[in-house]
C-alpha positions as CSV (number, residue, x, y, z in Angstrom):
1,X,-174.1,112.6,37.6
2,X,-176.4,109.9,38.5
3,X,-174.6,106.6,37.6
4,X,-175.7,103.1,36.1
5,X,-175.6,99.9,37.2
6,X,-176.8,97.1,34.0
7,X,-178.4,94.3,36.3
8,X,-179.1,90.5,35.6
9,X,-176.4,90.1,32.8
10,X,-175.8,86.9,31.4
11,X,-173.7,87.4,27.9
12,X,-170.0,88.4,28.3
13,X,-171.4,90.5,24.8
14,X,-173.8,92.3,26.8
15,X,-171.3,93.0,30.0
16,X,-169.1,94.6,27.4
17,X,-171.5,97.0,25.7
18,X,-172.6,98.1,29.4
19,X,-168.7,98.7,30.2
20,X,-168.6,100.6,26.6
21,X,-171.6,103.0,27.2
22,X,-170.3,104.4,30.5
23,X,-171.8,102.2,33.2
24,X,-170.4,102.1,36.4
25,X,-171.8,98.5,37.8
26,X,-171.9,95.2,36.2
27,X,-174.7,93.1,38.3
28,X,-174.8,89.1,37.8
29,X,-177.5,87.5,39.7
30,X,-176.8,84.1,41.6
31,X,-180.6,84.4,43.6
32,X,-182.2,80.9,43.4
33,X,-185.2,82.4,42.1
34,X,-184.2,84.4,39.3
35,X,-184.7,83.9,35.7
36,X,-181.4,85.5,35.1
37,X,-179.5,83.4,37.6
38,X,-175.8,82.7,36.6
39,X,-173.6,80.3,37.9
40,X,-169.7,81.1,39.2
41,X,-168.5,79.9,36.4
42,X,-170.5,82.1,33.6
43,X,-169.9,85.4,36.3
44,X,-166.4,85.4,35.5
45,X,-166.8,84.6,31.7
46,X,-169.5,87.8,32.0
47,X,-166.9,90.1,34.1
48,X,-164.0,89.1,31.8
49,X,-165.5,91.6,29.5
50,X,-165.7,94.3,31.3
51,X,-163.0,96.8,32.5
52,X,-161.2,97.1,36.4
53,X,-162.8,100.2,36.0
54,X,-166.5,99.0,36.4
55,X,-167.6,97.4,39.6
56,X,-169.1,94.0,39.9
57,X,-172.3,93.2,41.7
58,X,-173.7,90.1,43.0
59,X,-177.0,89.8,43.4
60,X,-178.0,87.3,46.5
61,X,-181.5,86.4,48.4
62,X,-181.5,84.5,51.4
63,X,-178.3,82.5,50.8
64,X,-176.0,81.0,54.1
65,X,-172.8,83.9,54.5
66,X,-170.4,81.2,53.8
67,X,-171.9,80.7,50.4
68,X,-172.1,84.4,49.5
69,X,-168.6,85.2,50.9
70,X,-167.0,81.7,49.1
71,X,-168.9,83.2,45.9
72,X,-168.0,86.7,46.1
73,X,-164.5,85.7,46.4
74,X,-164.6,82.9,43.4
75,X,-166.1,86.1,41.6
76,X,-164.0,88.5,42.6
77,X,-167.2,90.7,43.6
78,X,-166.5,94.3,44.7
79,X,-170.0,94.2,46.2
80,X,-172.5,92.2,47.1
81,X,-176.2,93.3,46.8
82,X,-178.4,91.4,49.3
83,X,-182.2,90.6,48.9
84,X,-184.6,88.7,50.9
85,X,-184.6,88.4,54.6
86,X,-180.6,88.9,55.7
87,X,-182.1,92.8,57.6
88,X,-179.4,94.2,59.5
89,X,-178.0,90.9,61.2
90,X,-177.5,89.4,58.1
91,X,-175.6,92.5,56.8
92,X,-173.4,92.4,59.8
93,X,-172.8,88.7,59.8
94,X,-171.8,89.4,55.8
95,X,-169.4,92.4,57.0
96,X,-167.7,89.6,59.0
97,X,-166.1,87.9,56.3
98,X,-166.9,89.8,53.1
99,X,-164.4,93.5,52.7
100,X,-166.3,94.8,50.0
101,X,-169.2,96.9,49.7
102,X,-172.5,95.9,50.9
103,X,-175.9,96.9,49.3
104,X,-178.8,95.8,51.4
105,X,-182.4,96.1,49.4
106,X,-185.7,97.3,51.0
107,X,-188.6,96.3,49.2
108,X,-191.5,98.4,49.1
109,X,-195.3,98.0,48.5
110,X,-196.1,99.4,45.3
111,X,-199.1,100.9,47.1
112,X,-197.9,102.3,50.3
113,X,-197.3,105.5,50.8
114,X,-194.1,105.1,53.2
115,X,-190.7,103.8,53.1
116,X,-191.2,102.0,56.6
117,X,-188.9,100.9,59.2
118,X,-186.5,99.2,56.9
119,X,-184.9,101.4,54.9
120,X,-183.9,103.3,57.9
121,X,-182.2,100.4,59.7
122,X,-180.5,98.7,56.7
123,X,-179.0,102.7,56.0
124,X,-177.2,102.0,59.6
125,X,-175.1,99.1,58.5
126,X,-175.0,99.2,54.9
127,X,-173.0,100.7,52.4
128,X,-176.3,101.7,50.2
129,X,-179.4,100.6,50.4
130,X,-181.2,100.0,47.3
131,X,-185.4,100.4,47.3
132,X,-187.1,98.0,45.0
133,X,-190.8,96.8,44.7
134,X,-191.9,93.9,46.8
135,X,-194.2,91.6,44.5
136,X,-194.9,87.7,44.9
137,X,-193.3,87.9,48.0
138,X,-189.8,88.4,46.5
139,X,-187.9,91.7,47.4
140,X,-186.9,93.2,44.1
141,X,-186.5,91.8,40.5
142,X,-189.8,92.2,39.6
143,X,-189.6,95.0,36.7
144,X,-192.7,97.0,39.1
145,X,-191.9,100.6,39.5
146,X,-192.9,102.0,43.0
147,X,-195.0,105.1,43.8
148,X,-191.6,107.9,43.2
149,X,-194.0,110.7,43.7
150,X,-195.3,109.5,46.9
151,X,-192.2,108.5,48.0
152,X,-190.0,111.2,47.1
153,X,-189.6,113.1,50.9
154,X,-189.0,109.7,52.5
155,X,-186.2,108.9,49.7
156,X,-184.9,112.5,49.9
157,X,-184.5,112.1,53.9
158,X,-183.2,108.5,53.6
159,X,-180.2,110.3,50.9
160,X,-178.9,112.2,53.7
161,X,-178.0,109.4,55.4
162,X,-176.6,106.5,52.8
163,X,-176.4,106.2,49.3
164,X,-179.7,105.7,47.4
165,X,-180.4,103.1,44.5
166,X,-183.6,103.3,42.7
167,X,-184.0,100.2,40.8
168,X,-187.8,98.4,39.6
169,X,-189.3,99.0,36.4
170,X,-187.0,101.2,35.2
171,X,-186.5,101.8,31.4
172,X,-185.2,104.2,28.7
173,X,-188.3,106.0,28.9
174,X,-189.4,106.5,32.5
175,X,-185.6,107.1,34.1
176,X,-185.2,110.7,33.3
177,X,-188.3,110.7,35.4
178,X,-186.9,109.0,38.7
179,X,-183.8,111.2,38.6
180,X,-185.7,114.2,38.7
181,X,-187.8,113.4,41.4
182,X,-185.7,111.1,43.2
183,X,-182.0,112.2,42.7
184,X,-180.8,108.8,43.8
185,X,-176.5,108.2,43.5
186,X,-177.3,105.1,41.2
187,X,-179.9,103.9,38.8
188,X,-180.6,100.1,38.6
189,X,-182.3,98.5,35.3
190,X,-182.3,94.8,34.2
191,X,-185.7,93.7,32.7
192,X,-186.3,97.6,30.9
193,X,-183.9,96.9,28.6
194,X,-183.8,92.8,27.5
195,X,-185.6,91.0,24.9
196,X,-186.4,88.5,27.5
197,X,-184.4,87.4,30.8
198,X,-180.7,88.0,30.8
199,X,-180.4,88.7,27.1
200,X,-180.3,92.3,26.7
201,X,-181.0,95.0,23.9
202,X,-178.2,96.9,22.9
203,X,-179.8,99.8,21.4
204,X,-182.0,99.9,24.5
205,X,-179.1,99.8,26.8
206,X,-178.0,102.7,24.8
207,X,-181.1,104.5,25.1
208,X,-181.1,104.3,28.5
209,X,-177.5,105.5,28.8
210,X,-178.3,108.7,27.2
211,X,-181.8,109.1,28.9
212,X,-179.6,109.1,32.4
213,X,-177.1,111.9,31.2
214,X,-179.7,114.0,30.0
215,X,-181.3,114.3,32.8
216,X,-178.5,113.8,35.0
């Protein structure tokens, strides 16, 4: 079964409900440029809701390693999910000093075609790699689905070499669709189910829950 991973929490409330409904990632976001950004100190209010059993994610963009390792650690992070410009070396300088998982993301044009070069590289050294829309100039976070049809052989061939994440624009009603085509080991959703940033819906989080096993 395809699992779930509740991005851009905020609300210790909201971490528990994910927990409750089955997910198996809680993802806090300490990226500069997010609306959803946390600091350290409301992380671990946030993960102090949830169960050992669920996985905590933090989210990063082109922050130094020392301050993403010092972080993770203050957090307690099981893995770290890197955006921006880090590409292979920064993975690898991460690894150094950071034993948990590492998901590197490759942003992708919502109008091309092709996965690229990235995605390819980043499944060499990381853990998983998550694809996400580019948009603004900002790998990922942008609530933009990419083209899943187009893209399906490349994702397909890029599964048989890492773990896939399929995260950007996802919601209760358009997931179902993304597993079928896609098959990806984890689904990624943040802005589909809020009433604005970091406050999320509870009966859309549940919606979404059930959409996944359905068509899981």
């Amino acid at each position: 079964m395809t699992s779930i991973k509740f991005c851009g929490l905020t609300r210790p409330e909201d971490a528990h409900w994910a927990a409750a409904l089955g997910a198996a990632y809680a993802g806090v976001i300490f990226a500069r440029t997010s609306k959803r950004r946390v600091t350290p100190e409301s992380a671990r209010e946030v993960f102090d809701a949830i169960a050992d059993s669920v996985e905590r994610v933090g989210v990063f963009d082109d922050a130094p390693v020392a301050e993403i390792a010092g972080i993770a650690a203050a957090t307690a992070l099981d893995i770290v999910q890197l955006h921006g410009s880090a590409g292979v070396a920064g993975v690898r300088q991460l690894r150094a000093v950071f034993r948990g998982q590492i998901w590197a993301v490759a942003g992708l044009d919502p109008l091309n075609g092709s996965l690229g070069d990235e995605a390819g590289d980043l499944a060499e050294v990381a853990d998983a790699v998550l694809l996400d829309t580019a948009a603004g100039g900002i790998t990922g976070g942008s609530g933009i689905a990419f083209d899943w049809m187009a893209l399906a052989e490349d994702v397909h061939s890029l599964a048989t070499r890492t773990k896939v994440i399929i995260a950007g624009g996802l919601s209760p009603e358009n997931v179902g669709d993304a597993i079928r085509l896609l098959s990806p080991v984890t689904v990624d959703v943040s802005s589909g189910v809020e009433y604005s940033p970091g406050i999320k819906d509870h009966a859309l989080m549940r919606s979404f829950a059930e959409a996944v096993r359905s068509a899981s």
